[in-house]
C-alpha beads as a LAMMPS data file, in Angstrom:
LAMMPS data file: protein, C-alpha beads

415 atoms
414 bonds

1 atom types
1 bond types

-500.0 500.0 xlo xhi
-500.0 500.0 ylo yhi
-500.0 500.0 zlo zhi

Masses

1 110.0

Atoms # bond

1 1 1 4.278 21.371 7.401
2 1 1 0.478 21.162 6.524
3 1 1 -1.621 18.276 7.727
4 1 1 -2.948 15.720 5.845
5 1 1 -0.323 15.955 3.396
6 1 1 3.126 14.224 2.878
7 1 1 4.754 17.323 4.331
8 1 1 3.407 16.213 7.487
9 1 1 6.103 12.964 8.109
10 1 1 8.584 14.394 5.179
11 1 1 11.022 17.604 4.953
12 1 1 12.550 16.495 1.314
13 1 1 12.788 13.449 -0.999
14 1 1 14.668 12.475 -3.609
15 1 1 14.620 9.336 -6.382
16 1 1 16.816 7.663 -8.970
17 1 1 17.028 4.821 -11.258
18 1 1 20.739 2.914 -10.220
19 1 1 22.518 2.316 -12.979
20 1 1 24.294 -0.759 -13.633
21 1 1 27.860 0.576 -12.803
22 1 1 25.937 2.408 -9.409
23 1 1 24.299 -1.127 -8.466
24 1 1 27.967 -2.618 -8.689
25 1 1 29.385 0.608 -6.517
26 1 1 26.687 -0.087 -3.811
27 1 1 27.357 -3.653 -3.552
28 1 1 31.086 -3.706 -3.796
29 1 1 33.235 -1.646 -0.883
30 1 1 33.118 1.555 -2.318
31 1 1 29.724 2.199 -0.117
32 1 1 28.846 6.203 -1.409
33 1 1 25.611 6.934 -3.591
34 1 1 26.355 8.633 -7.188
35 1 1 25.272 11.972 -8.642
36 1 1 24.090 13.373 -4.923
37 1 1 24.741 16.955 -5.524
38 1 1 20.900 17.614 -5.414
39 1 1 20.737 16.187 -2.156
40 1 1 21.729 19.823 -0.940
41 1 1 18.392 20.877 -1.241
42 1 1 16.952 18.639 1.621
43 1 1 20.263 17.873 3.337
44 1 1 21.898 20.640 3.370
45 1 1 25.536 22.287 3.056
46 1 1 27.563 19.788 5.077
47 1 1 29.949 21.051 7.652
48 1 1 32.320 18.566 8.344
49 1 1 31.056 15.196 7.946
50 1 1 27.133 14.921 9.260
51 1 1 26.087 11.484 10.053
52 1 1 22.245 10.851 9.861
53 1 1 20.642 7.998 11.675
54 1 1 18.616 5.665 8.820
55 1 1 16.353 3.122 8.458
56 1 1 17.187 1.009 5.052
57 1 1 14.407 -1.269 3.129
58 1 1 14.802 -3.186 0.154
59 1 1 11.463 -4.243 -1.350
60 1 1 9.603 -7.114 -3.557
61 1 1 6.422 -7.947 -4.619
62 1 1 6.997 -11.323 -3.931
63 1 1 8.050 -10.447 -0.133
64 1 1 5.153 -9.851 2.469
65 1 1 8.091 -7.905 4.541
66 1 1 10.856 -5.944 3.019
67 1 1 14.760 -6.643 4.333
68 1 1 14.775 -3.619 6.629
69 1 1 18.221 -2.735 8.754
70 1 1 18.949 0.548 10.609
71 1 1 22.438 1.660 9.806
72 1 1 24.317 5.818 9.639
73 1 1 24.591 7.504 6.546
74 1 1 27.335 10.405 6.262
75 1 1 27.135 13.719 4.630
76 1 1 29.937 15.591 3.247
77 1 1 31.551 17.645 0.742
78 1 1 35.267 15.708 -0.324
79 1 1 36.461 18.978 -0.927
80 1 1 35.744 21.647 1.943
81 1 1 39.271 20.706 3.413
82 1 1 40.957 21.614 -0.071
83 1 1 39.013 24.728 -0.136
84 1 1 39.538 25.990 3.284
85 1 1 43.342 25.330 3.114
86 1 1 44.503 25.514 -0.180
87 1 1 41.874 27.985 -1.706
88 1 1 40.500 25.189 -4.054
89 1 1 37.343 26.084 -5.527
90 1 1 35.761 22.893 -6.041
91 1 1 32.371 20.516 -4.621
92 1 1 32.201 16.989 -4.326
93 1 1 29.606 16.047 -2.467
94 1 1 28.876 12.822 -0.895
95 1 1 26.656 10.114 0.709
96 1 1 28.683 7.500 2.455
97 1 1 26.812 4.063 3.894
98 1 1 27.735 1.125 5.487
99 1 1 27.207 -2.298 3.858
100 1 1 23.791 -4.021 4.511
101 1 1 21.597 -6.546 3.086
102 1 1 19.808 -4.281 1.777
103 1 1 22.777 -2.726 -0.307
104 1 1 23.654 -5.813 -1.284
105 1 1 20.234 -6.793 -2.774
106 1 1 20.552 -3.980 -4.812
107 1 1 20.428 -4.084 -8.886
108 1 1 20.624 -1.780 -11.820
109 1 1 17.330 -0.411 -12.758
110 1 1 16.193 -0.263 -8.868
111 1 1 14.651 2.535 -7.450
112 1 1 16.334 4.271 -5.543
113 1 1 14.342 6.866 -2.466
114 1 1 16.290 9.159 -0.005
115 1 1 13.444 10.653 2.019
116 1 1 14.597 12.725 5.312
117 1 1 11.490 12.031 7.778
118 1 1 10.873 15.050 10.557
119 1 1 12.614 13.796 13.504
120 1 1 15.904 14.310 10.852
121 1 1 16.644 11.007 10.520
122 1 1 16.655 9.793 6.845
123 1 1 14.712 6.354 4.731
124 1 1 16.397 4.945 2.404
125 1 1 14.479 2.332 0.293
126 1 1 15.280 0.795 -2.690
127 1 1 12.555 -0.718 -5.036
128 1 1 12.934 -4.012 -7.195
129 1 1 13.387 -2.838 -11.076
130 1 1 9.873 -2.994 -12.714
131 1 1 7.855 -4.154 -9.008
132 1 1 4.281 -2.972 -8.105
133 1 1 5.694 -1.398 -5.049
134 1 1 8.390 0.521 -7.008
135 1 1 5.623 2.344 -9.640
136 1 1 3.282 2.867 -5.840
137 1 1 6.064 4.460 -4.539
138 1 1 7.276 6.630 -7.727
139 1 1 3.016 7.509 -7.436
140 1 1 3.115 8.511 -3.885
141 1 1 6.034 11.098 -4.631
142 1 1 5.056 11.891 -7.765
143 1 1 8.406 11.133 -9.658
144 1 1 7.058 10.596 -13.151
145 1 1 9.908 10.636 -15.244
146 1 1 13.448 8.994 -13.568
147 1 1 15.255 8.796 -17.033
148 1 1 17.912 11.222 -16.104
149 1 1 20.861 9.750 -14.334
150 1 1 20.752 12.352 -10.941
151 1 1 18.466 12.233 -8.656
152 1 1 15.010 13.967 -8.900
153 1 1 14.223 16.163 -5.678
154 1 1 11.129 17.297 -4.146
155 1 1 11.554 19.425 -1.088
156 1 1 7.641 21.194 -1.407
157 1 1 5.241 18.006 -0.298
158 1 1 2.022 19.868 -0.071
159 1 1 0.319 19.779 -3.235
160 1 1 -3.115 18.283 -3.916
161 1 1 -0.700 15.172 -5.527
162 1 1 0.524 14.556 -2.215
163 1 1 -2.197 14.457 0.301
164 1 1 -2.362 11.615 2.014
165 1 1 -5.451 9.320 1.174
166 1 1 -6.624 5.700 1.755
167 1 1 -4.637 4.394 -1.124
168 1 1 -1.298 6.690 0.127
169 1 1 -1.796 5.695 3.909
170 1 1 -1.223 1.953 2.262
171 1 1 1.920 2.302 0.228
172 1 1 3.295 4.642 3.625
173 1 1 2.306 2.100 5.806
174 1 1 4.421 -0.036 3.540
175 1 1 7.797 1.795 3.832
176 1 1 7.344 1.807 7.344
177 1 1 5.237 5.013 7.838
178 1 1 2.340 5.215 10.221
179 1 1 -0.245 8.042 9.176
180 1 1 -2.412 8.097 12.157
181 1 1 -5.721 8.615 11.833
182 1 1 -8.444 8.994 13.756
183 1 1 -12.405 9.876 14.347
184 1 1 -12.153 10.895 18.365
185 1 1 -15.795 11.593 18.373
186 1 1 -17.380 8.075 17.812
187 1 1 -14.859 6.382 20.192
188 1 1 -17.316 6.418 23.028
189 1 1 -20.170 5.047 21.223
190 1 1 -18.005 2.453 19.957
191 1 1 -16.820 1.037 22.874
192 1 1 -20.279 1.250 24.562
193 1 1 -21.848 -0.247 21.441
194 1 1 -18.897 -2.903 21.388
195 1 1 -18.270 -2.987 25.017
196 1 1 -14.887 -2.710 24.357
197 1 1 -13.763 -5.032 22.717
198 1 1 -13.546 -5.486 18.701
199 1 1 -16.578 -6.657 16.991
200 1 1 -17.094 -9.270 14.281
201 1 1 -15.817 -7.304 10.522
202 1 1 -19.351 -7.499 9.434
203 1 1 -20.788 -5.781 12.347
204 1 1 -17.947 -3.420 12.009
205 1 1 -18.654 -2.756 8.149
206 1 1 -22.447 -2.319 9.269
207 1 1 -21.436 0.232 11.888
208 1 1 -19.017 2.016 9.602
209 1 1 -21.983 2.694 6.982
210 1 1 -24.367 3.687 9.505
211 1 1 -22.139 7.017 10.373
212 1 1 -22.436 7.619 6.982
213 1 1 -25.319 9.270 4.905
214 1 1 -26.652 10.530 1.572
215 1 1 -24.813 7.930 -0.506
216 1 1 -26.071 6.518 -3.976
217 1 1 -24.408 3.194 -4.387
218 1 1 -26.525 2.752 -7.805
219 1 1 -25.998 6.231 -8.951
220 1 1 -21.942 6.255 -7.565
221 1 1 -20.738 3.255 -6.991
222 1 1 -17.172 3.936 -6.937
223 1 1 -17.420 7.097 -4.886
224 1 1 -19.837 4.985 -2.037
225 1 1 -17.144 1.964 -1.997
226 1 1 -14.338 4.105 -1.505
227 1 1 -16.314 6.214 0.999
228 1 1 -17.235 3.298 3.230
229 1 1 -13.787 2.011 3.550
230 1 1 -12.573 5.157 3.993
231 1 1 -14.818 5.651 7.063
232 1 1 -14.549 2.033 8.293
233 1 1 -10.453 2.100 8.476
234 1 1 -10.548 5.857 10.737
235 1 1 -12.981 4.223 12.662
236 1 1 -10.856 0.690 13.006
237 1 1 -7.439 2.560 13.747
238 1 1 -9.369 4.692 16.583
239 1 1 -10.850 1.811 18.433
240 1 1 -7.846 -0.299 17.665
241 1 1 -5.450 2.654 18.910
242 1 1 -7.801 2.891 22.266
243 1 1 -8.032 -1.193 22.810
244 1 1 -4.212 -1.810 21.919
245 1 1 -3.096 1.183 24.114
246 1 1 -5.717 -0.233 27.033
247 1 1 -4.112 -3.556 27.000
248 1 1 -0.578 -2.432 27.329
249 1 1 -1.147 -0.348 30.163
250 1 1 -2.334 -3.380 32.074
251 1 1 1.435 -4.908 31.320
252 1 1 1.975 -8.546 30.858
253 1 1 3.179 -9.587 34.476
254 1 1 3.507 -13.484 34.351
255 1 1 3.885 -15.618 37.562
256 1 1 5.920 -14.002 40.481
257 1 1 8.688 -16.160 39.948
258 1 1 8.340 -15.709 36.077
259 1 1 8.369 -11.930 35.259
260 1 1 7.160 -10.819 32.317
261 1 1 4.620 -13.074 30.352
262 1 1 6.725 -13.039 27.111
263 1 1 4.754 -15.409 25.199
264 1 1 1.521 -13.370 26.354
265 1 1 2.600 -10.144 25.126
266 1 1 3.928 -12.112 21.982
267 1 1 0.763 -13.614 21.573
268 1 1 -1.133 -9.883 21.381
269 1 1 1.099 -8.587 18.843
270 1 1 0.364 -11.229 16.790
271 1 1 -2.924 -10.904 17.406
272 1 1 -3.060 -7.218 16.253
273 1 1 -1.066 -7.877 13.167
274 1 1 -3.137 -10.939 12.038
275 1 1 -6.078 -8.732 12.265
276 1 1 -4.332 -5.959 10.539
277 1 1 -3.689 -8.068 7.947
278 1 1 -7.055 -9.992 7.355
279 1 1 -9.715 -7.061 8.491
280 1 1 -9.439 -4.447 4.934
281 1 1 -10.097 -7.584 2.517
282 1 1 -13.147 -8.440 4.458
283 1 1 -14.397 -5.225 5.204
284 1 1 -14.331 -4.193 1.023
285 1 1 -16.169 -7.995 0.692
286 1 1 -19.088 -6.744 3.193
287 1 1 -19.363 -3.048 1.611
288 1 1 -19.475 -4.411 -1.796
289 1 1 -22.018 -7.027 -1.221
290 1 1 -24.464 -4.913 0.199
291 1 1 -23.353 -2.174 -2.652
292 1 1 -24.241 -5.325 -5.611
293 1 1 -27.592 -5.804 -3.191
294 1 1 -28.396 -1.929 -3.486
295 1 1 -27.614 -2.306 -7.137
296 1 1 -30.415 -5.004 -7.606
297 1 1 -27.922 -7.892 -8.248
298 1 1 -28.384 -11.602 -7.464
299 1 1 -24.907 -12.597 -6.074
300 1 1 -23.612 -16.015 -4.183
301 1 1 -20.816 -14.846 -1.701
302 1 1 -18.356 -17.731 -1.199
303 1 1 -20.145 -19.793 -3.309
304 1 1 -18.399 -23.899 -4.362
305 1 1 -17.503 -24.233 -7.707
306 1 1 -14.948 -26.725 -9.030
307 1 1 -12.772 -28.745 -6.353
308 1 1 -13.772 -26.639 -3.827
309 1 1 -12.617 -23.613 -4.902
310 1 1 -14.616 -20.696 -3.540
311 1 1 -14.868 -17.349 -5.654
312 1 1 -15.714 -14.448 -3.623
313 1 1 -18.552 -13.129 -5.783
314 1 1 -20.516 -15.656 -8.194
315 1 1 -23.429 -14.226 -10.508
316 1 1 -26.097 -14.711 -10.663
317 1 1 -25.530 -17.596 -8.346
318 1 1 -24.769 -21.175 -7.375
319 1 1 -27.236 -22.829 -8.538
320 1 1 -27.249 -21.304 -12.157
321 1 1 -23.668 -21.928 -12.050
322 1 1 -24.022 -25.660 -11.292
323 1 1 -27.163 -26.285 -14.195
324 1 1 -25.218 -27.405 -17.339
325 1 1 -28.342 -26.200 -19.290
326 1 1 -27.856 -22.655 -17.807
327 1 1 -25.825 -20.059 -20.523
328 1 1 -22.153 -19.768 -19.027
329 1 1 -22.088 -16.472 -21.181
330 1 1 -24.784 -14.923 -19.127
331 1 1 -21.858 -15.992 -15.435
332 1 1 -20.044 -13.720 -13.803
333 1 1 -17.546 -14.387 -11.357
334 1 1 -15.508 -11.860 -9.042
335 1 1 -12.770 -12.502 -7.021
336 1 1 -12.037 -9.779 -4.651
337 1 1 -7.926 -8.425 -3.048
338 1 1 -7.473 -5.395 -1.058
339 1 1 -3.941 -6.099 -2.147
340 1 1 -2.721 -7.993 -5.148
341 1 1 1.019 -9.057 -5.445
342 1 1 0.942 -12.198 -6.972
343 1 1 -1.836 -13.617 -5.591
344 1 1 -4.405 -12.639 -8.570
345 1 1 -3.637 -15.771 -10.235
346 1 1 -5.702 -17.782 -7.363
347 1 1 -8.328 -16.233 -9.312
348 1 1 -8.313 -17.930 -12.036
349 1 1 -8.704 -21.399 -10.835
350 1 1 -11.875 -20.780 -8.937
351 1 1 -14.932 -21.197 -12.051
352 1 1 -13.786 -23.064 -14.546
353 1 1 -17.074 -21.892 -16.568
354 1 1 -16.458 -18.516 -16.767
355 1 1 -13.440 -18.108 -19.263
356 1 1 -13.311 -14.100 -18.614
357 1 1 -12.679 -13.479 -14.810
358 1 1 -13.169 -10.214 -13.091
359 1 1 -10.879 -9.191 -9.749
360 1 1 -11.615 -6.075 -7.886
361 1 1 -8.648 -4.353 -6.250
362 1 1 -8.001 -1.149 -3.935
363 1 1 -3.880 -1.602 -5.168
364 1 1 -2.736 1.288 -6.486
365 1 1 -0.329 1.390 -9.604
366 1 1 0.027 -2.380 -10.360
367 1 1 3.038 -2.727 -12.605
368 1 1 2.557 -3.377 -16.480
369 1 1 4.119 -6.512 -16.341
370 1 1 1.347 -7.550 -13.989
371 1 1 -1.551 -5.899 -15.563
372 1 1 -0.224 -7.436 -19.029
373 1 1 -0.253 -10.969 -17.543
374 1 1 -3.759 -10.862 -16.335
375 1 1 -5.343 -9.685 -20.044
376 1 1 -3.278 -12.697 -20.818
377 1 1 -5.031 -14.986 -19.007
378 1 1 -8.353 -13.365 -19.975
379 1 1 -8.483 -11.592 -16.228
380 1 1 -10.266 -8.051 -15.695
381 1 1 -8.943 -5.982 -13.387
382 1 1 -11.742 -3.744 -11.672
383 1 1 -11.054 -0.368 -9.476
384 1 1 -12.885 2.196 -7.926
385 1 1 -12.717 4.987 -10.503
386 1 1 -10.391 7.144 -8.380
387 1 1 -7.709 5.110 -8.067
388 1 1 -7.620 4.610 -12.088
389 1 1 -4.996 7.869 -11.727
390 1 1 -2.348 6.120 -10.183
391 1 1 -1.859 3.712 -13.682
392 1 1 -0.530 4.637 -16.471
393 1 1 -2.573 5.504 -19.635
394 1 1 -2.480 2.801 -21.316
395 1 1 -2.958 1.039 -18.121
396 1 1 -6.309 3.185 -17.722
397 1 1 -7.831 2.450 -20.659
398 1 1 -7.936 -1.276 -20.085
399 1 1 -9.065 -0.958 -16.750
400 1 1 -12.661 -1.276 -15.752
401 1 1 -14.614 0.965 -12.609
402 1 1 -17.273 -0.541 -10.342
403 1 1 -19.657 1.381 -12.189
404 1 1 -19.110 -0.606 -15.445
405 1 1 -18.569 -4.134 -13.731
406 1 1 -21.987 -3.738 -11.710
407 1 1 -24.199 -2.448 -15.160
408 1 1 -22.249 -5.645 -17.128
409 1 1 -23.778 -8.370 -14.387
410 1 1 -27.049 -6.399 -14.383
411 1 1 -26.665 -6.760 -18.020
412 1 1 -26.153 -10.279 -18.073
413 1 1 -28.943 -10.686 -15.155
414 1 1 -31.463 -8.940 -17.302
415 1 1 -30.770 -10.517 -20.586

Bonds

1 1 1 2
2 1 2 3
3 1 3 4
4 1 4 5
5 1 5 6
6 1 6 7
7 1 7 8
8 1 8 9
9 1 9 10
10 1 10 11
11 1 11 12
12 1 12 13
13 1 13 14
14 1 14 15
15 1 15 16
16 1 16 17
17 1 17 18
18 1 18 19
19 1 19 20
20 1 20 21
21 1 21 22
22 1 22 23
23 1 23 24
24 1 24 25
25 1 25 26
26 1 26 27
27 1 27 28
28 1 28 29
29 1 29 30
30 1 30 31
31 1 31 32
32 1 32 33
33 1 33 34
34 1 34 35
35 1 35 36
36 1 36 37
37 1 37 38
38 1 38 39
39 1 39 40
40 1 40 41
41 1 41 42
42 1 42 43
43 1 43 44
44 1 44 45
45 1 45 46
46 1 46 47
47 1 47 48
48 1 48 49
49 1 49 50
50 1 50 51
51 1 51 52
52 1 52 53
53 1 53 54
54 1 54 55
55 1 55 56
56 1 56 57
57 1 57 58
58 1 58 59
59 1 59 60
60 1 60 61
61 1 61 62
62 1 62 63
63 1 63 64
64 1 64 65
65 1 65 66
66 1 66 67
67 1 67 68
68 1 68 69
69 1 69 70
70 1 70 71
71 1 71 72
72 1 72 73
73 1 73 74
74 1 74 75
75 1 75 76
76 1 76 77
77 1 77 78
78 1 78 79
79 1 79 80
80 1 80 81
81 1 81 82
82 1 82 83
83 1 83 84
84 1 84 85
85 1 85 86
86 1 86 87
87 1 87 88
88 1 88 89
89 1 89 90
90 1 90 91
91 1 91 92
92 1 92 93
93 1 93 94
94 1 94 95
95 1 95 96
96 1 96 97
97 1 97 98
98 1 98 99
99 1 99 100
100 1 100 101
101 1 101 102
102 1 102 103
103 1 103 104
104 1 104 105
105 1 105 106
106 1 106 107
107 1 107 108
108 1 108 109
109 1 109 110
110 1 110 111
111 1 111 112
112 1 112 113
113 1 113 114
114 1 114 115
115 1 115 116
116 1 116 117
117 1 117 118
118 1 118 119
119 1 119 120
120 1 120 121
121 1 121 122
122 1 122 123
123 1 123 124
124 1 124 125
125 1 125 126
126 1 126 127
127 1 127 128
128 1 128 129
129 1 129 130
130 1 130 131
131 1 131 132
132 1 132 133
133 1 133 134
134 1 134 135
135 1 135 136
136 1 136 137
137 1 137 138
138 1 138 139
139 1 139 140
140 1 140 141
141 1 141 142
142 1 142 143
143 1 143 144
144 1 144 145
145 1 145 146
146 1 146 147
147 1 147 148
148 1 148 149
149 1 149 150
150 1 150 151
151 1 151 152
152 1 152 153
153 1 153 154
154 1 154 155
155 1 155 156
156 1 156 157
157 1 157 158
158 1 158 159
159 1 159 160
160 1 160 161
161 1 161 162
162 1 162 163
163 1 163 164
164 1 164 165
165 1 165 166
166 1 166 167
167 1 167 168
168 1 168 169
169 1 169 170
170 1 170 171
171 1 171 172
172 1 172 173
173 1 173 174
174 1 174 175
175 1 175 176
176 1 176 177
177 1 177 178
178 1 178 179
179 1 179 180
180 1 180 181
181 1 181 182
182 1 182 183
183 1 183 184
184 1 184 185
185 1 185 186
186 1 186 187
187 1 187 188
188 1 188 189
189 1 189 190
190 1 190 191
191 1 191 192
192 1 192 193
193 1 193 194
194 1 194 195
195 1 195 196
196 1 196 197
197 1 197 198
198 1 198 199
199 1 199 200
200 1 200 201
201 1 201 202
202 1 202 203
203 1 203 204
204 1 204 205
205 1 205 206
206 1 206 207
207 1 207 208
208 1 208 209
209 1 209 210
210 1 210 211
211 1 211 212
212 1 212 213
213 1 213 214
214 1 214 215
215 1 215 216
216 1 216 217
217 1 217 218
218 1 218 219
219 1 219 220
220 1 220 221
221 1 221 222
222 1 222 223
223 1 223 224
224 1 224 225
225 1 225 226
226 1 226 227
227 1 227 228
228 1 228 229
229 1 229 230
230 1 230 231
231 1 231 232
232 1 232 233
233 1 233 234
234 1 234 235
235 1 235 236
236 1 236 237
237 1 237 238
238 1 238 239
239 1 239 240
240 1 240 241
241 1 241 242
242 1 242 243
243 1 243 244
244 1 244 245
245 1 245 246
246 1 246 247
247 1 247 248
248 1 248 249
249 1 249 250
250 1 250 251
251 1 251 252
252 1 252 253
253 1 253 254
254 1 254 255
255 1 255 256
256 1 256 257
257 1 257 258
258 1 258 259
259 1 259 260
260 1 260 261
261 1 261 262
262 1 262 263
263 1 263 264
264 1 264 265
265 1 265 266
266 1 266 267
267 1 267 268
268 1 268 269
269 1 269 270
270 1 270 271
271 1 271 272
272 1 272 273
273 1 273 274
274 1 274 275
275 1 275 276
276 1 276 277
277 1 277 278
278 1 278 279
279 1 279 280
280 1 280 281
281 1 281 282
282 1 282 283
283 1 283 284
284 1 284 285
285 1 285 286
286 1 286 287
287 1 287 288
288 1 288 289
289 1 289 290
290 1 290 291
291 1 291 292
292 1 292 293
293 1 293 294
294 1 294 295
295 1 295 296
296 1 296 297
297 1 297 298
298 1 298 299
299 1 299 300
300 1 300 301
301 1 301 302
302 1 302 303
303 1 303 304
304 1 304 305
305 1 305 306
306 1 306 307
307 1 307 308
308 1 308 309
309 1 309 310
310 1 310 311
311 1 311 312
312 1 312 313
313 1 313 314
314 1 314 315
315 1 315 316
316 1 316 317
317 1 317 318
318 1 318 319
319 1 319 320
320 1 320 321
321 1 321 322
322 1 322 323
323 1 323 324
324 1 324 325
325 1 325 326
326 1 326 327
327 1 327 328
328 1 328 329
329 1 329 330
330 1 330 331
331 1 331 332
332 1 332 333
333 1 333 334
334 1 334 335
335 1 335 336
336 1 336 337
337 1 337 338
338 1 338 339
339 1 339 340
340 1 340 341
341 1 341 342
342 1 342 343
343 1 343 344
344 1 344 345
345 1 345 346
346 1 346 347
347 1 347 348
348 1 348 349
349 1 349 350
350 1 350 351
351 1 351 352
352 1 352 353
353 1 353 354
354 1 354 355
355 1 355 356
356 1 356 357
357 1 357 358
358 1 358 359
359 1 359 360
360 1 360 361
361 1 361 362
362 1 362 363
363 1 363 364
364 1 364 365
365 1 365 366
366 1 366 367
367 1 367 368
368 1 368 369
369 1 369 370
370 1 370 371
371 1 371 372
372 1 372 373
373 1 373 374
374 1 374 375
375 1 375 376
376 1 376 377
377 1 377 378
378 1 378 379
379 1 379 380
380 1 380 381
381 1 381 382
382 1 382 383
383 1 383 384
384 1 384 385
385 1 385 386
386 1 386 387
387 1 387 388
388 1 388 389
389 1 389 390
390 1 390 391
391 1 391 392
392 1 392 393
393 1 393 394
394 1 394 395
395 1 395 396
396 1 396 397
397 1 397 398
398 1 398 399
399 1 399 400
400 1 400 401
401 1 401 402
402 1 402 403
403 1 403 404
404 1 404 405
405 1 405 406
406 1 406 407
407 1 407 408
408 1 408 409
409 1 409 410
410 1 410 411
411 1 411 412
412 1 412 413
413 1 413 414
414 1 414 415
């Protein structure tokens, strides 16, 4: 097990593609996984029959939550009896489960993920055919090539491919995986500087830059934007680890002849996961507008265009936007998504003036169905230039860095 890396919350995986025959299999009664003879290598020789506990997902990108239910799976080899009595040499192994929802939303050309986490349990998640989430999870385990009909297994998870950074903390965190992190040493100055209690994103963004220095956001853009998030989000899970664990330990005792305050403690969690959910899209809005102001560009954040709509980024600015007289070639208009799914097309309603949109991402490994549809609708994708890896090549070659989008608007500012 080496820190850092996937090794760390995994002994083995393995992947397939499910065939249309093994999609029927899985949905009808017959409830055992095909072609699991590589399976040995992270589960074993079964003695007898070995039942794992597991935790089953089934996953969209057009579901905020996956269809998650915690079932057994059983191990064993159909023909250890026939061997130990009758001397017959023959294996046939086998993975027997129990039916779910999750089986049951299975279809052929789904991927298919056996992982067995540390504490010997085992995840089981199955990917929608062609999804976003499917080609971010094939990324994270770096199953290139599932054309065979077995499964692919990986038992070694400590190469460079699989150490855990900001864009493989998301898709874990997605499947149900918590990588903590953490940055121990700045806790006390952030709860004196905060007085413990969480501060507004932008003064958190500020703060999260400030612990950071030597960076170039004209001369590395990309690096500098993926640096400050990094640094913000080890900083927001330590003070958010501290405050959460702070709260709980105080209980949620409601009225002596109540008990507990169920709503109360309801009313944190949801707390925590709204702000979860809406903190990393507007911490990358406050890096990168003081990233376009250290590049020298005039930007409108928020600004109105047509009925209402409000683009994240507008360039050079409103009030060029709104002049008929000023050239609409010379716009530029960025909408910005930690996370895309479907939402992109929002995008494209929000400046009717600008026919070539630009959106700015941290999603890894968007699926080409997705990436095709937005050059379709005249929609640039823009990433930081290390997370260009996790698309395929053709994928890469249409995809623009922050580099290139900021020296286009300075382009257009200058011209």
């Amino acid at each position: 097990m080496k820190r850092g890396y996937l090794s760390e919350y995994f002994e083995g995986v393995a992947a397939k593609r499910l065939s249309a025959v093994e999609a029927d299999v899985i949905k009808s009664h017959q409830h055992e996984f095909n072609g699991v003879e590589g399976l040995r290598e992270i589960l074993g020789e079964p003695e007898g029959k070995v039942q794992y506990q597991a935790k089953l997902m089934y996953l969209t990108d057009q579901d905020d939550e996956p269809i998650v239910e915690d079932s057994t799976l059983t191990w064993y080899d159909a023909r250890q009896r026939a061997r130990n009595e009758r001397g017959v040499m023959r294996w046939e192994y086998r993975l027997y489960f129990k039916t779910t929802n999750v089986s049951l939303n299975a279809a052929a050309g789904d991927l298919l993920v056996i992982a067995k986490p540390r504490d010997g349990s085992l995840l089981v998640v199955i990917a929608e055919s062609g999804s976003s989430i499917a080609r971010q999870i094939e990324w994270l385990f770096g199953f290139a090539d599932l054309a065979h009909p077995g499964f692919s297994v990986k038992s070694e998870l400590e190469t460079e491919q699989d150490r855990i950074e900001f864009a493989s903390r998301f898709i874990l965190e997605s499947i149900g995986v918590v990588v903590e992190t953490s940055a121990e040493t700045y806790l006390d100055v952030m709860l004196e500087k905060f007085k413990g209690k969480f501060p507004t994103t932008r003064e958190f963004s500020a703060y999260a830059r400030s612990t950071l220095k030597d960076l170039d956001a004209r001369a590395e853009p990309d690096l500098v934007i993926m640096t400050w998030m990094e640094r913000e989000e080890i900083l927001f899970r330590t003070l958010e680890r501290y405050l959460i664990a702070d709260r709980l330990s105080k209980g949620f005792a409601g009225e002596v002849d109540v008990g507990v305050d169920v709503d109360g403690f309801l009313s944190f969690s949801l707390s925590v996961q709204n702000r979860r959910k809406s903190r990393v899209g507007l911490a990358l809005e406050n890096h990168l507008e003081l990233l376009f102001a250290e590049n020298g560009l005039r930007y409108a954040r928020t600004a109105v265009t047509e009925n209402k709509a409000k683009p994240d980024f507008l360039f050079p600015g409103m009030a060029e936007y709104h002049n008929p007289a000023y050239d609409s070639l010379k716009l530029t208009m960025l909408g910005v998504k930690s996370t895309c799914k479907d939402r992109w097309r929002q995008v494209l309603a929000e400046a009717d003036r600008i026919n070539n949109k630009h959106l700015l991402t941290l999603e890894t490994a968007i699926s080409t169905h997705q990436t095709d549809e937005m050059a379709s609708k005249c929609l640039q994708l823009v990433l930081p230039r290390g997370l260009h890896q996790t698309y395929t090549p053709a994928q890469q070659a249409w995809l623009m860095d922050v580099a290139a989008f900021t020296d286009l608007v300075r382009i257009r500012q200058m011209a």
